[in-house]
N, C-alpha and C positions, 0 to 999 in steps of 0.2 A: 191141684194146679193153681198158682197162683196169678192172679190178674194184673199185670204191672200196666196196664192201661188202665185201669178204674185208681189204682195208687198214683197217678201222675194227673187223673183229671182230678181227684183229691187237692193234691198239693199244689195243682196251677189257681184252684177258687180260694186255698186258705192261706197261699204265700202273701198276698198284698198286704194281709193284716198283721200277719206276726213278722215278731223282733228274730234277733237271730238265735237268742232263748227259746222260743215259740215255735221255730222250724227243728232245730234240734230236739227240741220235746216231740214234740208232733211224730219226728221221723222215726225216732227210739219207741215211740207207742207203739206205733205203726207196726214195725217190724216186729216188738214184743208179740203181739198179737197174732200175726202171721205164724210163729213158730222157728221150725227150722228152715234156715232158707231164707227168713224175712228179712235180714239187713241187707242179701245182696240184693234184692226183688228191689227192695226201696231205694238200695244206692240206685241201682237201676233205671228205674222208674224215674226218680228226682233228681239226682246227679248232688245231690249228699254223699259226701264222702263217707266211709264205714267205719271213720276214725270217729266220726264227729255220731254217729249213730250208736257207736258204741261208746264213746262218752255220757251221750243221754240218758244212755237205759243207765251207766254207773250212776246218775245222777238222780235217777227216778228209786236205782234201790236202798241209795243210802238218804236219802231223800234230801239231796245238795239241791233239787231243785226248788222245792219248798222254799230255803231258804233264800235262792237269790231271789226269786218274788216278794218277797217280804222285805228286802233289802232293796228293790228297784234295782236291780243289776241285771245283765245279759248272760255278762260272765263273772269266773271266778275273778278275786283279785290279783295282776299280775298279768294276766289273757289278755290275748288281742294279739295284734302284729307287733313287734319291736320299734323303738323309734330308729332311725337309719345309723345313726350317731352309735347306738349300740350294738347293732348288725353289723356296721363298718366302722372299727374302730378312727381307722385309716382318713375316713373323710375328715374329722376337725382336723387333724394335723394339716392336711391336705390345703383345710380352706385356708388354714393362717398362713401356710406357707405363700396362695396366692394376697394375701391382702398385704402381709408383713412390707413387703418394698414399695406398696404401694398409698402407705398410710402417711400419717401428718398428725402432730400435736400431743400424745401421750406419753406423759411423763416417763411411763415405765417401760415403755419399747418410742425410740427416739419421735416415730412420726405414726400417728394414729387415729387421724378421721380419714374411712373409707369414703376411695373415690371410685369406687368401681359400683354400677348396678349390681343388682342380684341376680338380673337373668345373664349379665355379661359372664358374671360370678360362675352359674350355674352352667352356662355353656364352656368355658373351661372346664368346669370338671369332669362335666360327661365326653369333653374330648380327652382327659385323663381316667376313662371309663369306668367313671362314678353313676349311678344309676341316682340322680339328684334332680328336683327339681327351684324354681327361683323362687317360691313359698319355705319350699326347706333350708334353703341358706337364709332367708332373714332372717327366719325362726332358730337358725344356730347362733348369726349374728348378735340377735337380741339376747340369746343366752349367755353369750360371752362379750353384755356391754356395751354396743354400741346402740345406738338410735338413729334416725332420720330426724338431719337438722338442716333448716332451713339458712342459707349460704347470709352472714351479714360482712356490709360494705364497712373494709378495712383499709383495704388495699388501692392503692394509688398506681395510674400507670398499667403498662402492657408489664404482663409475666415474661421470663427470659427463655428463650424458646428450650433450652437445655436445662428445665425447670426441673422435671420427672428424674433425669437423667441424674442430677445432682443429688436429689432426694435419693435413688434407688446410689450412689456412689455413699452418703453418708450412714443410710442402713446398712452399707457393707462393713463399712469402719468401724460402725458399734457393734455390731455383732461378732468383728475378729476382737476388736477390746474388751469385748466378755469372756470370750473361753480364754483369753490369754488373763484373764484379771485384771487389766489396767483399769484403774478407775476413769469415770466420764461423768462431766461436767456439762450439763448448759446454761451460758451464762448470757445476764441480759440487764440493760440500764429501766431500771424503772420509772415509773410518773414521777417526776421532780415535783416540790410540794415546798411553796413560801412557808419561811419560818416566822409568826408574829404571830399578831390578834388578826385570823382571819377566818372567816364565815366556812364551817366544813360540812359535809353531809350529816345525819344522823342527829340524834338526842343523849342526852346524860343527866345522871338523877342531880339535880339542885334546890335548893328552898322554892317551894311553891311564889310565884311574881319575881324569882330573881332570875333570870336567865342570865349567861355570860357576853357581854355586850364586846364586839368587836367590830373591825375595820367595815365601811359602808364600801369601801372599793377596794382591789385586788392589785394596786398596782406595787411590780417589784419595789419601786424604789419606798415603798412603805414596809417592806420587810427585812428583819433582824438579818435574814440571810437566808439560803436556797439547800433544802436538802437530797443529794442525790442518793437514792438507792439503788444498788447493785448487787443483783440478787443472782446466787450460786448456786445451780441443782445440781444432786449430787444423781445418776439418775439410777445407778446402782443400788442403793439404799433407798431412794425417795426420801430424801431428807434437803430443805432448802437451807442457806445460806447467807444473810444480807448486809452488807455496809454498807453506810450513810455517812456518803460524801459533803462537805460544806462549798466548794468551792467549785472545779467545773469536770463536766463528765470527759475525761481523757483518757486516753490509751494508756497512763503513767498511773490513774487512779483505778483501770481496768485490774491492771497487772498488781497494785497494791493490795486489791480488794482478793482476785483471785491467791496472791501470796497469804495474806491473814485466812484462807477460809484453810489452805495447806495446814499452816504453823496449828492453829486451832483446832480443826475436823480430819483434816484428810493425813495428816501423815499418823495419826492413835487408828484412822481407820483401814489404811491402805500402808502397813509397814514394810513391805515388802516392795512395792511398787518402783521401780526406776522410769516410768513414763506417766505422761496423763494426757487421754486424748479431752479438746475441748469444742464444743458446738457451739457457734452465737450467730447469730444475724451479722449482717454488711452493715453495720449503721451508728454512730455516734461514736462511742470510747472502743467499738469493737470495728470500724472502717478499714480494707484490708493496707490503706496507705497509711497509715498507724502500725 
């Protein structure tokens, strides 16, 4: 007769010290010892599953256990629970579908710094009966690129209350101009930059005592002329595009700039195409009364 009282006051004084190696050992001794009978007496007694008991004993006869001690390991390689990501394929899809309309700024999908927390995140999914919690979506987050960044002062003025609304309307535009292939551009007037002898950021190699001596003051009327850049994202390719302007940033130099990057890049890369949808800001050569 077997004692499954004195095998559970056993394993209640030698569980606090061992690893989950060390109870699976333990419980495969155990039972070894016992005989016939012994794994169910021990599942019994300890509430060790008889999977994980006869794991042990395979491991004590080929002696897999030897080696994971020598190796500091619990288990084999491979073991353990799944990460969720693998278990549910479904969830990444899932999460990008919630952040996708809800993003801002990356190049390769039109708008791409997340605005949503991760327990906000989190609680979406589990009302789309994701078993997730808001540790595991940053941890998917960060896998897939993003970071926690600290908000810096840009922006001027109240936002337009139909702010969101506008964003999730132009993530629909890009994404029907993908399956349809039209190519997508965003375009934007860059930091305009005096043309002359004027003081710029950075270093360059020259004779030891000679450095390049230029202007003590910035003012226009000291410069050769005014460069505007107008810079073309292709955002299908990730490939930029930029003309530099002399003279002032206008809707006629918008439209010039966007015409050269066509004649140049886009009609060798988009032969096919009879549309092109285009993204810019409200503001200078791209203003909607322009």
């Amino acid at each position: 007769m077997i004692d499954e009282v004195e095998i559970a006051e056993k394993f209640e004084a030698l569980a606090p010290f061992l690893d989950e190696a060390g109870r699976r050992m333990w419980a495969a001794t155990e039972a070894r010892s016992l005989g016939r009978g012994g794994v169910t007496a021990v599942h019994r007694a300890t509430g060790v599953a008889r999977s994980t008991i006869h794991r042990g004993m395979s491991d004590l006869e080929s002696g897999e256990a030897a080696g994971l001690s020598e190796r500091g390991r619990t288990r084999r390689r491979g073991g353990g629970r799944k990460s969720l990501e693998v278990e549910c394929p479904e969830l990444a899809a899932a999460l990008d579908r919630l952040i996708e309309p809800q993003t801002r700024g990356d190049p390769k999908t039109p708008l791409r710094w997340t605005s949503k927390s991760t327990e906000k995140l989190a609680n979406e999914l589990q009302r789309q009966g994701f078993s997730v919690s808001a540790d595991t979506v940053g941890r998917m987050l960060r896998s897939a690129g993003y970071s926690l960044q600290a908000n810096r002062k840009r922006l001027e003025g109240a936002s337009h209350p139909d702010r969101d609304g506008q964003f999730e309307k132009i993530a629909k535009l890009v994404m029907a101009a993908r399956r349809q292939r039209t190519p997508i551009i965003s375009v934007d007037t860059k930091k305009k930059e005096l043309v002359g002898r004027f003081k710029n950021v950075g270093r360059e190699w020259r004779p030891k005592g000679d450095p390049e001596v230029v202007n003590v003051h910035d003012f226009p009327s000291m410069a050769d002329g005014k460069a505007v850049p107008y810079g073309i994202y292709d955002v299908g390719r990730n490939e930029g595009f930029v003309s530099v302007g002399v003279t002032k940033d206008t809707a006629e130099f918008a439209v010039e700039a966007i015409r050269q990057w066509w004649r140049r890049l886009g009609r060798r890369r988009y032969p096919n195409a009879n549309r092109l949808l285009i993204t810019a800001d409200c503001g200078g050569s791209n203003v909607t009364r322009s």
